[in-house]
Every structure is written in C-alpha cells, then in structure tokens.
C-alpha positions in Angstrom: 31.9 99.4 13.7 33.6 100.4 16.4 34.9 104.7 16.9 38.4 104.1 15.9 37.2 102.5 12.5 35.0 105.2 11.9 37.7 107.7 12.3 39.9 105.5 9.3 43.1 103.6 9.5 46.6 104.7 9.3 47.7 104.2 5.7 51.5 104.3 5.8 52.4 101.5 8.9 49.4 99.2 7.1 51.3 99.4 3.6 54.5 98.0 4.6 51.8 95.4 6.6 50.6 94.7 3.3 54.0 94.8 1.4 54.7 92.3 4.1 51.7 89.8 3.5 52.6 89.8 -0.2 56.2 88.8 -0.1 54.9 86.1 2.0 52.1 84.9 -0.4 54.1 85.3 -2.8 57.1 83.1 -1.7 53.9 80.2 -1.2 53.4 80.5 -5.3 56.9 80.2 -5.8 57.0 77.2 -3.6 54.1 75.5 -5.0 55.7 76.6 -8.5 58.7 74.6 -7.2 61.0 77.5 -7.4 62.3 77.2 -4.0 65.0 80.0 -4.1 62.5 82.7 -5.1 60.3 81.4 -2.3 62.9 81.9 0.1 63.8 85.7 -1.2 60.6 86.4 -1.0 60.3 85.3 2.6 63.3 87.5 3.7 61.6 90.3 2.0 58.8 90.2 4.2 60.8 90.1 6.9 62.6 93.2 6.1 59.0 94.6 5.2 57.8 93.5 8.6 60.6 95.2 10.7 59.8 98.6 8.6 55.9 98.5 9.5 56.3 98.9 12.9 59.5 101.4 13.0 57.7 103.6 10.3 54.6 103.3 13.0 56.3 104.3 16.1 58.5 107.2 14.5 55.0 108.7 12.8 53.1 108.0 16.0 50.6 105.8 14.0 50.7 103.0 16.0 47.1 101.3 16.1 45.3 98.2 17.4 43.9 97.7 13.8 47.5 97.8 12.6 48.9 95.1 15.6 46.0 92.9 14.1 46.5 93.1 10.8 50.5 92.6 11.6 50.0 89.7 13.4 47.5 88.3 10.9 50.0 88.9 8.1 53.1 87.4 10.3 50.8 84.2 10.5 51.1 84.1 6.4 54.2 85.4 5.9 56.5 83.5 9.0 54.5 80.4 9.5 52.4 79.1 7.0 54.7 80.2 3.7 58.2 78.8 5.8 56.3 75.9 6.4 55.0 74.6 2.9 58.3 75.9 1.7 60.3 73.4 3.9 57.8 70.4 3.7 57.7 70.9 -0.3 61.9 71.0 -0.5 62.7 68.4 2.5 60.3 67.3 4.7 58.1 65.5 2.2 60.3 62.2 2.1 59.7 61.6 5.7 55.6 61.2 5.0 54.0 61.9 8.7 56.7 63.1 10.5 57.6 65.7 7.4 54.4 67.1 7.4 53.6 67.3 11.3 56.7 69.1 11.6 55.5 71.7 9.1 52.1 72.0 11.0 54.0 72.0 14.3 55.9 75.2 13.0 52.9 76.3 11.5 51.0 76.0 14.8 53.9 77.8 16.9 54.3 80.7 15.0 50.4 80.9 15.7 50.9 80.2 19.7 54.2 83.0 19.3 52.2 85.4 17.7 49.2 85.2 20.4 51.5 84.9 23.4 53.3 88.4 22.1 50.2 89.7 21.9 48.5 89.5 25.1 52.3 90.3 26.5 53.3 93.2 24.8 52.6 95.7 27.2 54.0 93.8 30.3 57.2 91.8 28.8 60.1 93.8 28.8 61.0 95.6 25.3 64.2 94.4 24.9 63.7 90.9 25.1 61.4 88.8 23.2 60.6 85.6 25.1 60.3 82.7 22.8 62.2 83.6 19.4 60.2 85.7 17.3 58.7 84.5 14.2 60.5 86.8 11.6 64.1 85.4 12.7 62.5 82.1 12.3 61.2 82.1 9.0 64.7 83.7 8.0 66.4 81.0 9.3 64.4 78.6 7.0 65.2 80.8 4.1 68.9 81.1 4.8 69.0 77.3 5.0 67.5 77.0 1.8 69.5 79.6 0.3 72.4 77.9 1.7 72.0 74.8 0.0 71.1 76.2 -3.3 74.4 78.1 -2.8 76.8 75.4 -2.3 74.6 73.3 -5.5 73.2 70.6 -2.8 69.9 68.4 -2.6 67.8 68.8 -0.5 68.4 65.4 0.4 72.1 66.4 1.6 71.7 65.9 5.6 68.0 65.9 5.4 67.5 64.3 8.8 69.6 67.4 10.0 66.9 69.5 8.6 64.0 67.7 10.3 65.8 68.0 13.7 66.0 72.0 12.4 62.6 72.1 11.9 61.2 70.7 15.5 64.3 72.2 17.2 62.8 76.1 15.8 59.4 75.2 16.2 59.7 74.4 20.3 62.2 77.6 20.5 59.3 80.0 19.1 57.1 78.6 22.1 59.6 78.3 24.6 60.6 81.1 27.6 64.3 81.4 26.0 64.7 84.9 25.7 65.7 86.5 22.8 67.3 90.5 22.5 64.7 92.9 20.4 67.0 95.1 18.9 64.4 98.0 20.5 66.6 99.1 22.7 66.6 103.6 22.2 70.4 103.4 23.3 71.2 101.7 20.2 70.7 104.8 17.8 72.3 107.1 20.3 75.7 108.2 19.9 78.1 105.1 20.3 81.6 105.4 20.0 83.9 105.6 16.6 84.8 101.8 16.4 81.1 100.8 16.2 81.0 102.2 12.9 83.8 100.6 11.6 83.0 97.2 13.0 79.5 98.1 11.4 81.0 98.9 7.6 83.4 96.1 8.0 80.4 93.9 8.6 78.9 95.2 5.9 81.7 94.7 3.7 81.6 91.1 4.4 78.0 90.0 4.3 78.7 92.0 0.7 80.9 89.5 0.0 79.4 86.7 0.2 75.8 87.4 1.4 74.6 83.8 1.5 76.9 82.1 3.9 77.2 85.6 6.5 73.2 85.6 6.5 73.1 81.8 7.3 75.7 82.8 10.0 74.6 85.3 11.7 70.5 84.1 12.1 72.6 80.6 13.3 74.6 83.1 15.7 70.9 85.2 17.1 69.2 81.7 17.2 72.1 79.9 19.4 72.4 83.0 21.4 69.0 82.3 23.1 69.5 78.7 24.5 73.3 79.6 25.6 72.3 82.8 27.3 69.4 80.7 28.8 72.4 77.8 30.0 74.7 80.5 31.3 71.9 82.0 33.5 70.4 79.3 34.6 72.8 78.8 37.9 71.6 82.3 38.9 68.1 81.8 38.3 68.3 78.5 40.8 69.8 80.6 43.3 67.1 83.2 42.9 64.7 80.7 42.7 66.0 79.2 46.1 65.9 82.7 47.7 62.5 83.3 46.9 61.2 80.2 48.3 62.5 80.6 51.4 61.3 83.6 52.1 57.8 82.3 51.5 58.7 79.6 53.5 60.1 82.1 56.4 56.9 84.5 56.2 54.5 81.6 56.2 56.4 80.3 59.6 55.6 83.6 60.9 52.6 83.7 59.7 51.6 80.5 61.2 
C-alpha cells in the first residue's frame, strides 16, 4: 500500500464520485428494466454529480490521485457503458451488428477519452477540452431520449438519424476538436449587470419547458466544437505553412 493510502482518502470529493457511479448504475437497471426515461434522468444526475466532485475537490483542496482514479473509473460506468446499453436497448437493437458495434464503439471512446484526459491533464490547456468530454456526451444521449419521450415518439421515429448520432458522438469524444471547459476563474468574477439577466432569463426558459432547452443547448455545446474547429482551420493552414518553412529555412542553413 502505497504512503498516500496509508494516510486515508478524502471523503467528501469521493462521495459525490460515488453519488456519481450510482446514478449511473442505476440508470443501467432502469434500462435493462425497460424504463428508458428513468434511465436517462438518472444519467443526467450523474452528470450533475460528476461536475460537483471535482469543484467540491478543488475549492477544499482535496484533490487526490486516488480520487482522479476512482472519477475516471466511475465516468467509464456512468458516461459510457450505462449511455450505451441505454441507446442499443431503445434504438440501436433493430439494426443487429451495426446497433450494437455502435454501442461498443461509444463504449470504447469514452474509455480512449477518459485515458487521453488523463495522461493530458497537466499539459492541455484548462479551458479547452480536446475531444468532447464524456459527461456532455452521455447528456446528449439522455436529452435525445428524453426528447422523444417528450413529444410521445418511437424510438423508431428517424431511427437511422439516431445511428448516425451515435457514431457521429463516438468519433467526436476521440477526435482533437476542441471543446470550452467552463474552468475558466474569470467566469465567477465580477461580470457586468446584463449577465445576470441573460442568466435568469435563461433560467426562466429552460423552466419552461426543460426538455426541449436541455436538448438545445447540449445540440448548441456539441456543434460548437466542429464549427469552431471549420472557422479555425484557415488559420491553422497558415500557421502550419509558417512553421514549415522555417524548418525548411533553418535546415538550408544548416546544411
């Protein structure tokens, strides 16, 4: 056992872990219960569980390797595996093979998310995530299913759409699209007036019908990485070119 173990774990950041880990599991027995609504509340709560752990960690200075761990271990659960039965037991099953690779696809790239974050979180920048993270994914599936059950529609209503879904999330989460943290210390600075209205008038709508503006805005974070990624691109060519030549020019001189 190594010194840090010996000295005990943090309890607090670790119960929100664990809070975390049980929405998750617990949205898999609604699924295989065939309650597919419940599963997908229960998914969202773990998401809001997961955002807590690590807030509640960094404001009491309990941050731990043990706890980044046991986070990722739970994330695995609770944004992978449980999203992925849920959407192969509501849609995916009709489509035989393909149905169930693309659950074990998304299943497989929340694992490869989850590692890559890990050996990059001290060298990636905080305010970006590259490759979208697994929490707003596994929301996204929810708010889909939520969606539907919303408006009274099968599964079966645009199912192919939902395949496509499925694959399109699952090569986003490995992908180098970059994706804003919502870590950034400015944020709960002082910011002026109208942020607080825009923010209660947000509120007031996602009040209002909850379902659709939570579908909405996961659709608006999601998009926001592959269009910022499109916008930037020209730049990134030109930077690209820059660099290049330089190498080029140094290894003439070199030479």
């Amino acid at each position: 056992m190594s010194e840090n173990m010996k000295k005990g774990i943090y309890i607090l950041p670790n119960l929100f872990t664990t809070g975390s880990l049980f929405a998750g599991f617990y949205g898999m027995v609604s699924t295989l219960n065939g309650d597919y609504r419940t599963a997908a509340l229960w998914i969202l709560v773990s998401s809001i569980f997961d955002g807590l752990d690590g807030k509640v960690a960094r404001l009491t200075g309990t941050s731990s390797k043990f706890g980044v761990e046991y986070d990722s271990l739970a994330d695995l659960v609770s944004f992978g595996v449980a999203p992925g039965l849920l959407m192969y037991s509501w849609a995916l099953k009709p489509f035989g093979r393909l149905g169930w690779l693309a659950a074990f696809l998304f299943v497989v790239c929340s694992a490869l998310r989850l590692a890559r974050f890990n050996v990059q979180v001290e060298t990636v920048e905080s305010k970006r995530f590259i490759g979208l993270p697994t929490p707003a994914t596994a929301s996204m599936v929810s708010a889909t299913v939520l969606l539907f059950d919303h408006f009274g529609w099968p599964s079966s209503y645009k199912h192919l759409a939902i395949l496509v879904l499925i694959y399109f999330l699952a090569i986003l989460m490995v992908s180098n699209v970059r994706y804003y943290s919502f870590k950034d210390p400015e944020l709960i600075k002082r910011q002026p007036f109208g942020f607080l209205v825009l923010a209660v008038l947000l509120l007031i709508v996602i009040a209002a019908e909850p379902v659709i503006m939570l579908f909405a805005l996961f659709s608006i974070y999601i998009s926001s990485g592959p269009i910022g990624f499109l916008m930037t691109w020209p730049r990134r060519r030109r930077l690209e070119r820059a660099v290049h030549k330089g190498h080029e020019a140094a290894h003439r001189h070199n030479g």
